[in-house]
N, C-alpha and C positions, 0 to 999 in steps of 0.2 A: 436085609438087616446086616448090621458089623458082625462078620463070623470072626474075625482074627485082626488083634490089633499088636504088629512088631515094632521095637523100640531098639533105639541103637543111642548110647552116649549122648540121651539126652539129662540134661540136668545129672543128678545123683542116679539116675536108671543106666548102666552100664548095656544092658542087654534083657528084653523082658518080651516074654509072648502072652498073649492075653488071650483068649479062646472065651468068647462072648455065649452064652447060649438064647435062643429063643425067650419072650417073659423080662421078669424083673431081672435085672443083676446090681446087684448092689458091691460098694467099694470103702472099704472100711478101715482104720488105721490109726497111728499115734499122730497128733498134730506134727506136721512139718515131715513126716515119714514119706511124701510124695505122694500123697494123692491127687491134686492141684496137678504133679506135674504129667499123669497121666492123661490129665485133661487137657491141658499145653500139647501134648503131642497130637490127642484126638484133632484140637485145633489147628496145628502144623500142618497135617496131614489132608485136612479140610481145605488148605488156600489162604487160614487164617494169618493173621500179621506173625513175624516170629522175629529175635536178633540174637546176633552171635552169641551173649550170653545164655540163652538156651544151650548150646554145647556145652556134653561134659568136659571139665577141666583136663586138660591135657593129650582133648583130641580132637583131630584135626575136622573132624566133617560130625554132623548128627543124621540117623537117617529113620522116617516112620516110612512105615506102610501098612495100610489097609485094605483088609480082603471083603468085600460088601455080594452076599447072595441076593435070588428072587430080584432084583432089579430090574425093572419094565425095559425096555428098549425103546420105547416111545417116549421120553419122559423129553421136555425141548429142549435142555438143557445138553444133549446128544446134539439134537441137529445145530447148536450154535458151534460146538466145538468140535463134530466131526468123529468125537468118542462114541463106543457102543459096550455094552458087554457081552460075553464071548455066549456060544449057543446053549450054556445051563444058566445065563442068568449071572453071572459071577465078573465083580469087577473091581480090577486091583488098582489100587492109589499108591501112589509111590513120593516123597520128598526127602528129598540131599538136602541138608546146608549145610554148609561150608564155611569156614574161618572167619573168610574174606567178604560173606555175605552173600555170594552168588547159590542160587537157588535149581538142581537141577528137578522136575517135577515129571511127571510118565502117569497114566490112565491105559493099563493093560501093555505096557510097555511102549504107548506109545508115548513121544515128548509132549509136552503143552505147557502152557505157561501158569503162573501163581495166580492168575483174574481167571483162567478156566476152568485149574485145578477147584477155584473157589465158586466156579458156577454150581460145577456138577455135586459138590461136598453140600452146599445150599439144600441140593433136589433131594441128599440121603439123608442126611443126618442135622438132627436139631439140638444147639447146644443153647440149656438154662444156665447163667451163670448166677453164682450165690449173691449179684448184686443187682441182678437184672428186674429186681422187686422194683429196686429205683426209680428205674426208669417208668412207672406209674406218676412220678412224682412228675415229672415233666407235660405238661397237657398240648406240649406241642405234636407226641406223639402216639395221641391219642387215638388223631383222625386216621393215622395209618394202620394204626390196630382194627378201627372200625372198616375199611378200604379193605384190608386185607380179608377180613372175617366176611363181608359182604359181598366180595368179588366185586368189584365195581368197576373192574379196567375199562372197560368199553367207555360208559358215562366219563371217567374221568377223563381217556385218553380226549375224547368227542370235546370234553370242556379247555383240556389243554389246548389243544388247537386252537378253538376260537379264544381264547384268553394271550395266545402267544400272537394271533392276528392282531389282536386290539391293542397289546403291549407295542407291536409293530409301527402300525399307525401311529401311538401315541409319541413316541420316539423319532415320529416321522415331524408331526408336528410342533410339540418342545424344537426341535430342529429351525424350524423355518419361523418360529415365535421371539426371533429377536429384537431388540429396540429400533426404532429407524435411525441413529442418528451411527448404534455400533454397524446396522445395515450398508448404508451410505458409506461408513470408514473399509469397509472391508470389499466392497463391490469397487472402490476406488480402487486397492491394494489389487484386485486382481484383475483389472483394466491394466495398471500397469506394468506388474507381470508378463500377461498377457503379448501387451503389444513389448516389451520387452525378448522374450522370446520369441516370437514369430518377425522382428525386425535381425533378429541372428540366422535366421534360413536355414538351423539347423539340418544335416543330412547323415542319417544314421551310419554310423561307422566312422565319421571323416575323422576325427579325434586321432584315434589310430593311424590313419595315413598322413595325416599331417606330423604327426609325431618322428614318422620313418621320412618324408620329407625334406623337413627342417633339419635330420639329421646328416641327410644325406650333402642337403645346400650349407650347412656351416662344416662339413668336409668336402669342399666341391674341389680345390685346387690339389687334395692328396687324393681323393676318386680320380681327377683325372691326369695324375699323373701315376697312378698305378696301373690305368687301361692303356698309357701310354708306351711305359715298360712293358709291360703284356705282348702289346701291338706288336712293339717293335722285336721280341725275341721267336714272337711265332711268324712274323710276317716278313721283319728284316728291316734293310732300307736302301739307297739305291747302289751302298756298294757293299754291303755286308748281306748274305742270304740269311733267312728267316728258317725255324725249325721245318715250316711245311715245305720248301724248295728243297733239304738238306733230306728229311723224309722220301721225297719223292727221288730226289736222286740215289739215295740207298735203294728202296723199291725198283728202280731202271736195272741199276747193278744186280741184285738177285735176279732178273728177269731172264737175263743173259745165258741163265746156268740151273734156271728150274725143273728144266725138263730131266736132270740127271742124276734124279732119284726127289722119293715124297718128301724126304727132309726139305728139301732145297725148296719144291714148290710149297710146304707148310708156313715156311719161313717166309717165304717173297706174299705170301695173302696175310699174314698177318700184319707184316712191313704197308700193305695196302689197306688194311684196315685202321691202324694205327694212323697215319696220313690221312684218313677219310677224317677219321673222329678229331685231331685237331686241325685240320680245317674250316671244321665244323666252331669250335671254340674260336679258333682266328676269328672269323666271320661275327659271329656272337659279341665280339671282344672290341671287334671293330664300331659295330651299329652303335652299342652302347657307349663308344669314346662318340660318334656322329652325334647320338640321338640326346646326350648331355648337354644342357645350356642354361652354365650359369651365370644369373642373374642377382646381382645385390637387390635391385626395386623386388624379385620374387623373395627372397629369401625375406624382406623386413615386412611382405605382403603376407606370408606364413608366420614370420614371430608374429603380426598383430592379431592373424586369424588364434591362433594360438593360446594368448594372453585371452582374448573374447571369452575363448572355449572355457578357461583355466577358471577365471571370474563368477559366467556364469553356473560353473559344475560347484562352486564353494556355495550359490545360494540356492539353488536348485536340483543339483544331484552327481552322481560321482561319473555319470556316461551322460556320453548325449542321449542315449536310449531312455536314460529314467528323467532327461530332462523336457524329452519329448510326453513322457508319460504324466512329467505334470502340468505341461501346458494342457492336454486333454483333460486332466483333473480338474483346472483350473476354470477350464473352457463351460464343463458342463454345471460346476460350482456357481458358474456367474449367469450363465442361462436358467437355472432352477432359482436362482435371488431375483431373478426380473422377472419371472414368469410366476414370482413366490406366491400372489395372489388369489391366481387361479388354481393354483396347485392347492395351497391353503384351502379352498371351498371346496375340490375337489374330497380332499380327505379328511373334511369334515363330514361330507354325508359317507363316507367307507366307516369314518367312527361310528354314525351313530347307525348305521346294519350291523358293524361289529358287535359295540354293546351290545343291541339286542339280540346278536347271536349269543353274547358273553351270558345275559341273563338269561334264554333258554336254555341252552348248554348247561347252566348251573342249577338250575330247577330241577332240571334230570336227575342231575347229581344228587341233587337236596333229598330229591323224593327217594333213589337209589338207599341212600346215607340212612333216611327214616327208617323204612321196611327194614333195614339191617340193623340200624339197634335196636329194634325191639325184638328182633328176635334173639342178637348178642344181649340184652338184659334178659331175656328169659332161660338162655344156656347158662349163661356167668351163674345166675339164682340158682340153679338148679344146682352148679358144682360147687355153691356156696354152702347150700345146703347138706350136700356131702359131707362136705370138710369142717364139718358142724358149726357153719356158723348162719347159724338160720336164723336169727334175729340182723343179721344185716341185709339190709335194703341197696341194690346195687341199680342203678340208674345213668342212664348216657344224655346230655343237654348237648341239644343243637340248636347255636344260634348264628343268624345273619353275620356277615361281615363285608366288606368290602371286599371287590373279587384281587384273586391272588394266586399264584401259582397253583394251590394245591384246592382251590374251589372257594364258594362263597359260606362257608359254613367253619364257625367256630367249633369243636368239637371237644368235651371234655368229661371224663367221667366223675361219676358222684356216689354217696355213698354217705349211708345211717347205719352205723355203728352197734346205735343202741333201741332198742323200743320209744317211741314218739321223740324222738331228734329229727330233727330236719335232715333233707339231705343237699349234705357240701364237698366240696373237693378234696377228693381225697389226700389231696397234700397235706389238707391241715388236719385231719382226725386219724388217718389212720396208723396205727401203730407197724413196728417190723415186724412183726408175726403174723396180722393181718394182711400188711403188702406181699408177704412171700404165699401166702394162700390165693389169695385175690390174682396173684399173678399167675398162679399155680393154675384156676380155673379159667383162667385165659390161655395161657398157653393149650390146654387141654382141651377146651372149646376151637383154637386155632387148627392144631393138627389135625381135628378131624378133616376139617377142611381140604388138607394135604396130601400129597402123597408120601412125603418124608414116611420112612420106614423106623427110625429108631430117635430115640428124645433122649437126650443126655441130659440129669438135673446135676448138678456140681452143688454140694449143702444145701438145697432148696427149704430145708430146716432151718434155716437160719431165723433164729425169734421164735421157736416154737416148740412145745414142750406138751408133756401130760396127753388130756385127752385128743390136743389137736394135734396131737405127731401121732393119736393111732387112726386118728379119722385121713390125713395126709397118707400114710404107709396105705392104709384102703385103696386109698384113691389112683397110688399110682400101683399096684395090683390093679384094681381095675383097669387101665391103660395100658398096661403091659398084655394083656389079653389081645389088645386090638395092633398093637404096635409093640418093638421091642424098647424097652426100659432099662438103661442105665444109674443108676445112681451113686453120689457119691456121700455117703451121710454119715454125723455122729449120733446117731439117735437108735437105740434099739430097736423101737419099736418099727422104721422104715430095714434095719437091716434084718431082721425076724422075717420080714414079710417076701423080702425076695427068695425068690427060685435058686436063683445062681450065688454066691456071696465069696470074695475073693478080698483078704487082707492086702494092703499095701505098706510092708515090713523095711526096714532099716537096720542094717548092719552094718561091720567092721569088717575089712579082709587087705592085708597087706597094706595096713595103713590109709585105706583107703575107704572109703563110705559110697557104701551101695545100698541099693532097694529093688527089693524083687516083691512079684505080685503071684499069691499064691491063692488055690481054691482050696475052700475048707469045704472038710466034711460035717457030720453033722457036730462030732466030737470038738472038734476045734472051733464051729461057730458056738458050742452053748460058751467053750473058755473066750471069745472075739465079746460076745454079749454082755458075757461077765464083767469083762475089762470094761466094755463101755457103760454098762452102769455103776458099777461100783470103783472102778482105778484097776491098778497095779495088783494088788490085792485079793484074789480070787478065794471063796467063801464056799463050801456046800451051798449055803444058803442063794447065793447068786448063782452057783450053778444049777441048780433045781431050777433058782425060778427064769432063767435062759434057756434051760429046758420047755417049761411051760408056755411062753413066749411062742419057741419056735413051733411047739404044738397048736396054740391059739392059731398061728399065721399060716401055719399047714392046713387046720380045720378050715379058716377063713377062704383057703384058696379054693377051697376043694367046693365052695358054692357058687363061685363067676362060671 
């Protein structure tokens, strides 16, 4: 569960520690006092999206972290990222942002990234957002709520496969299903390609050499009148001596007199090494004025090789390497057109094993999808029930569809309202007070499912009033029993019912607007209750009866 949630210069939060407990916690305040923004951070801290504007005004970085107990150590979301928690159980989240947007993120101090940080925040913590009733409206997302509630990974994964098999195939097909006449233009276009390329003899690399070549033979008369100069000052000529003769006669002369100390012989072996090494160069200097022959027929036999190379690299690729690449491209393009036919019948009988893998694979599915909503219409009824609204009819319709990524089954929930109404989609009947319940005993029914440790509702009140905000404060008391309970609500009656209850306040201090989050006792929750039901204004009469309230909700707990 969230034992401790730190805040730094996020939003209007300069600095705030939150110290979560066991149960319900409820989070309560004036509009716009930052409530929202404690749930920004929870989400920050989780891996959730965040941008620079989330930092406080005038500084430089924002930073959350949270301290999470009791966390399994087996949980997969560890062995994808390599994270663990330490030997009590105990594991700390950490996120920086920064100005600039760079993000730095840590799990027990270790580094990991915002996709991991977001795996692991997934496995603990479950955030309801006060718009997430909505998303009911949508029936696209229907079948994932049922997938999720049913466990169906196996069947689906089993149907995805054969479904990405047959999308395969069919892809393969549409492929080779062209007209004969666009057939014939383009088998033409790659005949002559083809022998286009393969009449050039391409030979990988030569591009390059030809390049250093051609450079060398449109410098050939100043190449070889530099080896000439060369030649002639290490070599000489027949009456002027050359540096290696001039060397070797220094060398002789030390020879004479090296015996008459190491100086002398130091000097006369390097005078012979020096001699050796340009030698070495003469010789070098020499081959290379021999082994030069230039030729104009070579040189205009390289500019044409050249211009070939230049031509073909503009319609075929920027090396010879990638133009060899697509003569094989092209090669196996025009063998698979000719041989299209047999291939065609070939992977018509692969289609139709696929299909009929595709329609067993989704049978499974289908059946999988049944069994699970009837048992999600009978959990949903039952926390309909709760949340007093027992005159609604809650029902899941699965119908056929053409197969598709996510299975052969249309999925969408329904819903009777009133006594002898039909049941229709919930898009078009249900009101916001009923979608935020209705969602309420979905989520509720999901978690069990889970392991997730703690449920954040952000307003989950929203649209709802009277007896069904005391049957909702019930409901999540009871969940709070089984899992740790966050709430963020303006309703008395959900914040009466929590355990824990902490104001989220707005002040002035040096010109500047801050909010800190404080826990109230009981004294200060009957004045928090007062305020929320009656205003600004605070009454005996409201205080008494925020008294009785938190009485009723202490009796109430004291039966779970």
């Amino acid at each position: 569960m969230l034992e401790l949630l730190h805040i730094e210069n996020i939003a209007v939060i300069e600095e705030a520690d939150i110290q979560f407990r066991p149960g319900f916690n409820a989070l309560t305040g004036e509009t716009g006092a930052g409530k929202s923004i404690v749930i920004d951070a929870m989400g920050a801290v989780l891996g959730g999206r965040t941008s620079r504007e989330l930092i406080r005004t005038g500084a430089e970085k924002a930073f959350v972290g949270a301290e999470f107990s009791a966390v399994p150590a087996d949980l997969p979301e560890f062995l994808e990222t390599g994270v663990s928690p330490d030997e009590d159980g105990c594991l700390l989240l950490q996120r920086e942002i920064a100005a600039d947007g760079k993000n730095a993120c840590r799990a027990n101090g270790r580094p990991i990234t915002v996709a991991q940080l977001r795996k692991i925040g997934q496995a603990l913590l479950n955030i309801h957002g006060q718009h997430d009733g909505q998303q009911l409206l949508d029936e696209e997302r229907h079948g994932a709520y049922l997938d999720r509630f049913g466990r169906t990974e196996e069947p689906l994964a089993a149907y995805q496969a054969a479904y990405s098999r047959l999308a395969e195939i069919q892809g393969k097909i549409r492929a080779l299903q062209i007209d004969e006449a666009e057939k014939a233009r383009r088998m033409d276009s790659l005949r002559f390609q083809i022998d286009e390329l393969e009449r050039a003899e391409l030979i990988p690399g030569e591009d390059e050499e030809l390049a250093q070549r051609r450079n060398l033979l449109r410098n050939g008369e100043k190449y070889l009148s530099a080896l000439a100069g060369a030649d002639f000052c290490l070599n000489g000529g027949d009456e002027v001596s050359g540096a290696v003769d001039r060397l070797r006669d220094a060398e002789e002369a030390l020879g004479e007199i090296r015996t008459l100390g190491d100086d002398m012989l130091e000097l006369w072996k390097r005078l012979g090494e020096a001699r050796s090494e340009v030698y070495d160069l003469a010789e070098i200097i020499r081959d290379k004025r021999a082994e030069f022959d230039f030729s104009p027929a070579e040189l205009d036999a390289v500019e044409s090789r050249s211009d070939l190379l230049y031509r073909l690299k503009k319609k075929y690729g920027a090396t010879v390497e990638d133009m060899l690449a697509y003569l094989e491209k092209c090669r196996e393009e025009l063998d698979a057109m000719e041989m299209a036919d047999d291939t065609l019948h070939r992977l018509e009988k692969e289609l139709s094993k696929a299909e009929k893998a595709v329609r067993t694979s989704g049978g499974a599915l289908t059946a999988a999808r049944e069994k699970a909503a009837r048992a999600l219409e009978e959990r949903v009824q039952k926390e309909l029930r709760d949340l007093d609204m027992r005159r609604v009819r809650f029902s899941i319709e699965i119908l056929p569809k053409d197969p598709a990524p996510d299975g052969c089954d249309a999925v969408r929930f329904l819903m009777s309202a009133n006594a002898g109404e039909d049941l229709r989609p919930i898009a078009k009947i249900a009101s916001g007070g009923e979608l935020a319940r209705i969602m309420l005993a979905l989520k509720n029914v999901l978690a069990e499912q889970e392991a997730v440790a703690t449920l954040v509702f952000d307003e989950v009140d929203t649209g709802v009033s009277g007896r069904a905000a005391q049957k909702v404060a019930e409901k999540l008391a009871q969940v709070s029993r089984r899992k740790q309970v966050l709430c963020v609500t303006h309703l008395p009656q959900l914040a009466a019912m929590a355990d824990i209850h902490f104001s989220v306040e707005k002040g002035e201090r040096g010109g500047r607007t801050f909010t800190q989050v404080v826990q109230l006792d009981r004294e200060r929750r009957k004045a928090e209750l007062a305020r929320i039901t009656g205003g600004t204004k605070l009454t005996e009469a409201l205080l008494e009866s925020a008294g009785e309230l938190l009485d009723e909700a202490e009796a109430y707990r004291k039966t779970l």
